[in-house]
N, C-alpha and C positions, 0 to 999 in steps of 0.2 A: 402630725402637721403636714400641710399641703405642701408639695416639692415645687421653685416656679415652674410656670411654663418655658420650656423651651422656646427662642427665638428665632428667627432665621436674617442672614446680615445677607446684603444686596450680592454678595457672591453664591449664594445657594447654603452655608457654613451653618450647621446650628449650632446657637449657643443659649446656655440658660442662666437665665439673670442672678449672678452671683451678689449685689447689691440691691437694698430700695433707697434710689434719691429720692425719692420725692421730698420727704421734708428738707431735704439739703436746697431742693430748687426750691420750693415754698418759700426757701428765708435769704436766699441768695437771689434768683431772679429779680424780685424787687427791688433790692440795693444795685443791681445792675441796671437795669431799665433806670433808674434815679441818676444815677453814672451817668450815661448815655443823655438824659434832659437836659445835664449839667454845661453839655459840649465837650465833653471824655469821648467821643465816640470811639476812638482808636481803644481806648481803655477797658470800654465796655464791652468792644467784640471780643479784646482779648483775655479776657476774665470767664466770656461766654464761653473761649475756644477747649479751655484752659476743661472749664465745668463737664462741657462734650465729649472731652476723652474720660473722663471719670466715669459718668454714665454709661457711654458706647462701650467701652473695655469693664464695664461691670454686669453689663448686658440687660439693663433696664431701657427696655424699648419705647414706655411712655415717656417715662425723665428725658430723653434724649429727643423724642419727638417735641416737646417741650422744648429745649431749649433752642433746638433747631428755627423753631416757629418763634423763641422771642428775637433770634439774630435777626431773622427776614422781616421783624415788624421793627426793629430798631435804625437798620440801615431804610426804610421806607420812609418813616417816621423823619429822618435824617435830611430825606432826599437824596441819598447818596447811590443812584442806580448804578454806578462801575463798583461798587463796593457789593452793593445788592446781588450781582451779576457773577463777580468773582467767589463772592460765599456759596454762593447754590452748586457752583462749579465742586469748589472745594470741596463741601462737606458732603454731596452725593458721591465724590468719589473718595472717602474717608476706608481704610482699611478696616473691613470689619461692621462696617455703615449698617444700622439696620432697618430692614426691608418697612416697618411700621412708621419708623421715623420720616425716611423718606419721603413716603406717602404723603404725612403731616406739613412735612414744608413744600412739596408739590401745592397741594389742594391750598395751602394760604396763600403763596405766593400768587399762584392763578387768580384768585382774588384782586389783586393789586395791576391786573395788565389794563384794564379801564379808564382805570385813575393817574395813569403815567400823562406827563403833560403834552407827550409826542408821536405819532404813528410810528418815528425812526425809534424811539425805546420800545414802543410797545412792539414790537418788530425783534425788536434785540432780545426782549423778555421772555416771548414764546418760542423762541429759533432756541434760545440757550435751555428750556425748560424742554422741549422735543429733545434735543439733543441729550441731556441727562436723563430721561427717562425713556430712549430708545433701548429696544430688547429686552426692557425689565416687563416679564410681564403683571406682577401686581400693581404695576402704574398702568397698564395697559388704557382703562376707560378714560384717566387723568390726559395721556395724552390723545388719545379719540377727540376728544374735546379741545384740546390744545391744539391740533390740526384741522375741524372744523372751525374752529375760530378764526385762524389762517385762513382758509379755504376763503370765507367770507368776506375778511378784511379785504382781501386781492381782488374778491369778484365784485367791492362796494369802490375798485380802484379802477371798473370798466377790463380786468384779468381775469376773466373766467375760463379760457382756458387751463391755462396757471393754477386759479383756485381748483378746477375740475382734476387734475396732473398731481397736485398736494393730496386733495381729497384721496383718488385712487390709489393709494400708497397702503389705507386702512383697510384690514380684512378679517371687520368685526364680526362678520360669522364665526369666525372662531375664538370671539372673544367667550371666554367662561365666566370673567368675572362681571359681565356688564348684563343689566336687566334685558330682557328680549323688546320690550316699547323703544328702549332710546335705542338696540342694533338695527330695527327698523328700521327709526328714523333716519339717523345713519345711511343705512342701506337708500333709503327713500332721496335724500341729497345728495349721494351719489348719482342716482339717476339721472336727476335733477340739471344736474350739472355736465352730465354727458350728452342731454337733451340740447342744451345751451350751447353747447359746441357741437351737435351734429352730429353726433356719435350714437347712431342708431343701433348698431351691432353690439357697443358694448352695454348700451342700455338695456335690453331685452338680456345680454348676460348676466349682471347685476340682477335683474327682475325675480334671475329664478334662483337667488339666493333666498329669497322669503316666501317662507311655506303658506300658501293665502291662507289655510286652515287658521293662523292667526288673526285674523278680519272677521269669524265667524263673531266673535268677544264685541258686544255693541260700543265695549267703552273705546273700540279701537276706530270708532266709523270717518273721525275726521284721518287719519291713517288709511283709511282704504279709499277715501274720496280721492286723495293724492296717490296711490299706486294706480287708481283706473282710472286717471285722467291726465 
């Protein structure tokens, strides 16, 4: 028989999954989400929080991914962003937290910064979602994206300094986990952005982060219209 795969928890720690919830969440999640419809909300996180240590401490990385993503759909569902806010806090800094889970409730929760009814939450949601997954780097592309979105919001507020000062901060050349078209890109609104403020020096230094030999590729031609112009 197969041994699990080994895990790794948001400290660097491996651990190999000594349980499978899944049919535990299979038949519990839904009777919580149901909880939660009721007007339990208090009840239902804490039934979820309750389920999270079972999983994380048994070291099933999907089950935990799982529940992690039904908490952050239940406090939305809710409306309850200081609750919203507070969980992602909490449970990305969970002893033992694992690195795949993580992931999971980053990329759903990003999801949901659109749909907030305010620029001040949507504000609140990306600062605290930067903020939890600085220095990790398998969030790395999640927050790339999370601070261009930043970046944009400030430069759609007449900040583009600002937005340009956020932007510079990413130094997705040396991202590994991120496709070479969106490090471009990337790379390419940087420029962009130091264009916009005058910053000619740093724009020609950025420039020579992207090897043109990727422009030779036709499918990249609207990408090389925006480098040489």
């Amino acid at each position: 028989m197969n041994e699990p795969m080994p895990m790794a928890t948001g400290s660097g720690e491996i651990v190999k999954m000594e349980v499978d919830y899944s049919v535990t969440c299979d038949e519990t999640l839904p009777v919580i989400e149901k909880t939660a419809k009721d007007g339990k909300l208090e009840q239902a996180i804490s039934d979820l929080l309750v389920l999270e240590k079972q999983t994380r401490t048994g070291g099933d990385m999907i089950s935990t991914g799982r529940v992690l993503v039904t908490l952050a759909q239940i406090c939305f569902e809710a409306k309850n962003w200081p609750l919203l806010i507070e969980q992602i806090v909490v449970l990305t800094k969970r002893r033992g937290q694992l690195k795949q889970a993580i992931v999971k409730l980053v990329q759903e929760v990003s999801t949901y910064i659109d749909q907030l009814p305010s620029k001040d939450l949507q504000y609140d949601l990306i600062n605290t979602l930067r903020t939890v997954t600085e220095g990790k780097i398998y969030v790395e592309v999640e927050r790339a994206r999370l601070t261009l979105k930043l970046a944009r919001m400030k430069e759609s507020e007449g900040k583009i300094v600002e937005g340009a000062n956020i932007l510079q901060e990413l130094q997705v050349e040396t991202y590994g986990s991120m496709e070479k078209k969106e490090k471009v890109e990337l790379i390419l609104e940087q420029m962009r952005y130091c264009l916009a403020k005058n910053d000619y020096i740093r724009t020609q230094i950025i420039s020579k982060k992207i090897n043109i030999k990727f422009f030779e590729d036709e499918s990249t031609n609207d990408l090389k219209i925006k480098f040489y112009t």
